[in-house]
C-alpha positions in Angstrom: -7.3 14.0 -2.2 -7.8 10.1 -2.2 -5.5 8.0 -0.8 -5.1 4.1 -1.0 -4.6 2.8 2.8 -2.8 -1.3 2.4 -2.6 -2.7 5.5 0.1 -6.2 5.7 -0.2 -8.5 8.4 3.4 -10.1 9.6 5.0 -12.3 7.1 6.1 -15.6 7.2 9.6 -14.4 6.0 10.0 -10.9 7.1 13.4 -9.8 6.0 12.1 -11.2 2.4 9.0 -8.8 2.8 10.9 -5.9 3.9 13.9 -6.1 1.4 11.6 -6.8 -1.9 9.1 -4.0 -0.4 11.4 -1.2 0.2 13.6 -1.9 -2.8 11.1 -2.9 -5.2 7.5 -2.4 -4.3 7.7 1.3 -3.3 9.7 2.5 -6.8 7.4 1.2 -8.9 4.8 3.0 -7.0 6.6 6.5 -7.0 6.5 5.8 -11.2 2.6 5.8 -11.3 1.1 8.8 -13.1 -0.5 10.6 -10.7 1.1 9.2 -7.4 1.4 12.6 -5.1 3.1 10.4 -1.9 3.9 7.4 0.0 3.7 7.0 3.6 4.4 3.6 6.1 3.2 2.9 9.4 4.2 0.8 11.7 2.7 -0.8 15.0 1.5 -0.3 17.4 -1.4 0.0 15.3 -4.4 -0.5 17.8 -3.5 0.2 21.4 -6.7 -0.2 23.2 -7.6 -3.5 21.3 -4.5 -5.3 22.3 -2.1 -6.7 19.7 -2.6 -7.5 16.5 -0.7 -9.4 13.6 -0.7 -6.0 11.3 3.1 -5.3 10.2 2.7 -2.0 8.6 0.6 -0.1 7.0 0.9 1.8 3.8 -0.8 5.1 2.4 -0.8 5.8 -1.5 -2.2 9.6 -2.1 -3.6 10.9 -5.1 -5.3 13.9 -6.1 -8.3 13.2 -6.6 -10.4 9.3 -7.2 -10.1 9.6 -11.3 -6.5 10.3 -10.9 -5.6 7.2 -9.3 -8.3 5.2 -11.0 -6.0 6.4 -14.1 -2.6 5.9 -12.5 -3.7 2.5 -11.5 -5.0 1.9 -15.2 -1.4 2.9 -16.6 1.4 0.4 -17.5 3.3 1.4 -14.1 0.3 0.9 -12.5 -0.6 -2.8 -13.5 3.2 -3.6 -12.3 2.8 -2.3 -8.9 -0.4 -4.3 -8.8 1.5 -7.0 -10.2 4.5 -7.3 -8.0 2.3 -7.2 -4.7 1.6 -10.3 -5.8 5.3 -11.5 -5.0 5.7 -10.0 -1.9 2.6 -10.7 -0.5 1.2 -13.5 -2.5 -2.1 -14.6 -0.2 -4.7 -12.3 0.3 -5.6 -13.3 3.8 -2.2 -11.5 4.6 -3.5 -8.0 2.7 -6.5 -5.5 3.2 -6.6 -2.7 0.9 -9.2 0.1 1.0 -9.6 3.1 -0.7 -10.8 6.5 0.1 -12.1 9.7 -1.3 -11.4 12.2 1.0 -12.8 15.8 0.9 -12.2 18.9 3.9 -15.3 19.8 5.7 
């Protein structure tokens, strides 16, 4: 499995984030080839550090790494990609990291 973990620190305009996120944002991810399921987070997200300016954090899984290197590569992938830039235009406000997990 490899999953996609986006965390979003607290916009400026939050209704604005939330409504173009969860109306927009998430379908076109549920169209990329390959996309196996989305999950969100949301705070607290560190309880023995004390707050932080984290909003929520988002989970994209995948089967494997070359089958979201290849859903990512797709035409619905390059509009998800895309349209984060208009929710979330700066990227001090996004950390995306990317994992290729295996059961031990």
């Amino acid at each position: 499995m490899a999953r996609m973990v986006v965390i979003y620190r607290t916009p400026a305009d939050v209704e604005a984030f939330e409504k173009h996120y969860f109306d927009t944002h998430i379908p076109l991810v549920k169209k990329i080839p390959g996309f196996k399921k989305y999950e969100i987070s949301r705070g607290p997200v560190s309880v023995l550090a004390g707050p932080t300016d984290v909003h929520l954090v988002a989970t994209v899984y995948f089967d494997d790494f070359d089958a979201m290197k290849r859903g990512f590569a797709s035409p619905e992938g390059q509009a998800a990609r895309a349209d984060r830039r208009t929710y979330a235009p700066d990227d001090s406000g996004v950390q995306m990291f990317v994992f290729d997990d295996r059961q031990v």
